[in-house]
C-alpha positions as CSV (number, residue, x, y, z in Angstrom):
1,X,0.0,0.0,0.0
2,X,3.0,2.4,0.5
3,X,4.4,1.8,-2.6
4,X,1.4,2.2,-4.3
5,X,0.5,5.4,-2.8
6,X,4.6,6.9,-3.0
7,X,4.8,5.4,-6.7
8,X,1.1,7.6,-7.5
9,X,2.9,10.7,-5.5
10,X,5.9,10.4,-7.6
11,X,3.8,9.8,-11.0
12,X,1.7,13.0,-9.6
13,X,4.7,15.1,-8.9
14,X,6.9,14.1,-12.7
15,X,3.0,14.6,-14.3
16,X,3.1,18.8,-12.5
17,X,7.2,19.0,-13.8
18,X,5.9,18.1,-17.2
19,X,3.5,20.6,-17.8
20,X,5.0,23.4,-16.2
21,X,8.2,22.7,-18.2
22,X,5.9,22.7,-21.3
23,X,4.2,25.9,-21.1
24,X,7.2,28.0,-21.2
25,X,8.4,26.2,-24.0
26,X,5.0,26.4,-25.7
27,X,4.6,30.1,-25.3
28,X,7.8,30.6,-26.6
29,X,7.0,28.8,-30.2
30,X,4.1,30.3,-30.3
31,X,6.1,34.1,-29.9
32,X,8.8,32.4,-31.9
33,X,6.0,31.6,-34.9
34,X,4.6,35.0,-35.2
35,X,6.3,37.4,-37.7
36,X,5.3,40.2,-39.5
37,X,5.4,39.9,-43.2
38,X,5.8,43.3,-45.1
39,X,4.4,43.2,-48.3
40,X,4.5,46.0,-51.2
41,X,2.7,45.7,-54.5
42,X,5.9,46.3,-57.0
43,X,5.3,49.1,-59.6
44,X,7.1,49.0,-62.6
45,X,8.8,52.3,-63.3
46,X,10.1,53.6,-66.6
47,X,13.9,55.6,-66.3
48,X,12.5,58.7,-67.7
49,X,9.9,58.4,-64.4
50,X,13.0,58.2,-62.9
51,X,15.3,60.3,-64.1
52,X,13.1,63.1,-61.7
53,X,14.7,61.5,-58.6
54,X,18.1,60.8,-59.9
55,X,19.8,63.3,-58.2
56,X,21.1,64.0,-54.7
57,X,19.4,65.1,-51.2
58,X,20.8,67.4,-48.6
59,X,18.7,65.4,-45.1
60,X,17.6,67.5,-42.5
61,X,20.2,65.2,-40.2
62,X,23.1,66.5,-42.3
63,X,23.6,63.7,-44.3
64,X,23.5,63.6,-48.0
65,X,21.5,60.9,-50.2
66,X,21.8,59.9,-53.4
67,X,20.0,58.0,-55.9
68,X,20.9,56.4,-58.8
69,X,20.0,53.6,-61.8
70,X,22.0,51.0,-63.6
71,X,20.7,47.9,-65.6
72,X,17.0,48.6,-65.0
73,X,17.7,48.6,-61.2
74,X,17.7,51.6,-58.8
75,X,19.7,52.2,-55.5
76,X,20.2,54.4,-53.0
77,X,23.2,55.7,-51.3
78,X,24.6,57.8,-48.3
79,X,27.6,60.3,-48.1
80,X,29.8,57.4,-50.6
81,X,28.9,54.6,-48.2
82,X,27.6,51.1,-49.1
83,X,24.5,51.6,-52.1
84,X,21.3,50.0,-51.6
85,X,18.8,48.5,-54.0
86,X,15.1,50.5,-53.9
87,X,12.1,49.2,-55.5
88,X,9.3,51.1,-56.7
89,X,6.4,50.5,-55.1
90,X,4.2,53.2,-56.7
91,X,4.8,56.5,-58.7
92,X,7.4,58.9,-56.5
93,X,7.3,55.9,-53.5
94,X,10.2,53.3,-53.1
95,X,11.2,50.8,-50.2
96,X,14.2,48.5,-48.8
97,X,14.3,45.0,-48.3
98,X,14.8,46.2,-44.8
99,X,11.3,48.4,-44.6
100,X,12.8,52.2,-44.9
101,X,10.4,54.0,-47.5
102,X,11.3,57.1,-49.7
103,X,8.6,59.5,-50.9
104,X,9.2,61.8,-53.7
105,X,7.0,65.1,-53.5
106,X,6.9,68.2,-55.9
107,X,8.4,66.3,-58.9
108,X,11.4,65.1,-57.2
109,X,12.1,68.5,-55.2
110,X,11.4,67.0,-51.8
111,X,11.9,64.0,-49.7
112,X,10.6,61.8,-46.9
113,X,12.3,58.9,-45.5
114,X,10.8,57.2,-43.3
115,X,12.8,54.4,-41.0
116,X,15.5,55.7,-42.3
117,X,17.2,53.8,-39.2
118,X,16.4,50.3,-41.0
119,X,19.5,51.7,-43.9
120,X,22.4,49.4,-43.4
121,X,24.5,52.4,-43.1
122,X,22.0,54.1,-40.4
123,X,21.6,51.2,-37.7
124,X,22.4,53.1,-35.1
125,X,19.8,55.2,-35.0
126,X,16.0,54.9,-33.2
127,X,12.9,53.3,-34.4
128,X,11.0,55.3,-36.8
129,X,13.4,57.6,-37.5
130,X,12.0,59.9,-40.1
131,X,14.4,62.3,-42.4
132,X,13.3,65.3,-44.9
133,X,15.3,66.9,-47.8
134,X,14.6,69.7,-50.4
135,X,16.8,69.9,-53.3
């Protein structure tokens, strides 16, 4: 009869250690499952379209940006450092793979970048860092 009831105890007391040992581990696949999945629709954009952005910026931070074309593709680049690729997502609108987003207003004069901190060359910066520019 003792070993019955110390052997049920025992069973009892692994049974509790299972499942509290679980949970954590569940809750953290479930945080570890969700994402958030960015999505753009592309637009394609002509190089005459453009050739109105193909210029440089003077940012309100002091840092200059420039953008540029070659083969079809366009880029982005600050101050000489690293370039990165932009894709259009509309007319005068581009993003990074990494979620910053440029908008071109008054034919190309102004700018507005917003997470500018997700730029390779900017990582230092805070979340939702938002830059201007007039040319």
């Amino acid at each position: 009869m003792k070993t019955t009831l110390l052997s049920l105890a025992v069973a009892a007391a692994l049974s509790v250690a299972a499942v509290a040992s679980a949970a954590p581990a569940s809750a953290s696949a479930e945080a570890a499952s969700e994402s958030v999945k960015i999505s753009a629709t592309r637009y394609h954009m002509e190089p005459r379209e453009f050739a109105d952005y193909q210029s440089s910026y003077q940012l309100n931070n002091g840092d200059s940006m420039r953008f540029t074309r070659q083969v079809g593709r366009f880029y982005t680049e600050i101050q000489g450092q690293a370039r990165v690729e932009i894709f259009a997502v509309g007319p005068a609108e581009f993003i990074t793979r990494n979620g910053s987003r440029m908008v071109f207003g008054d034919d190309g004069d102004t700018l507005t970048v917003s997470n500018y901190e997700r730029l390779p060359m900017t990582a230092q910066l805070p979340a939702n860092t938002i830059v201007m520019a007039k040319r």
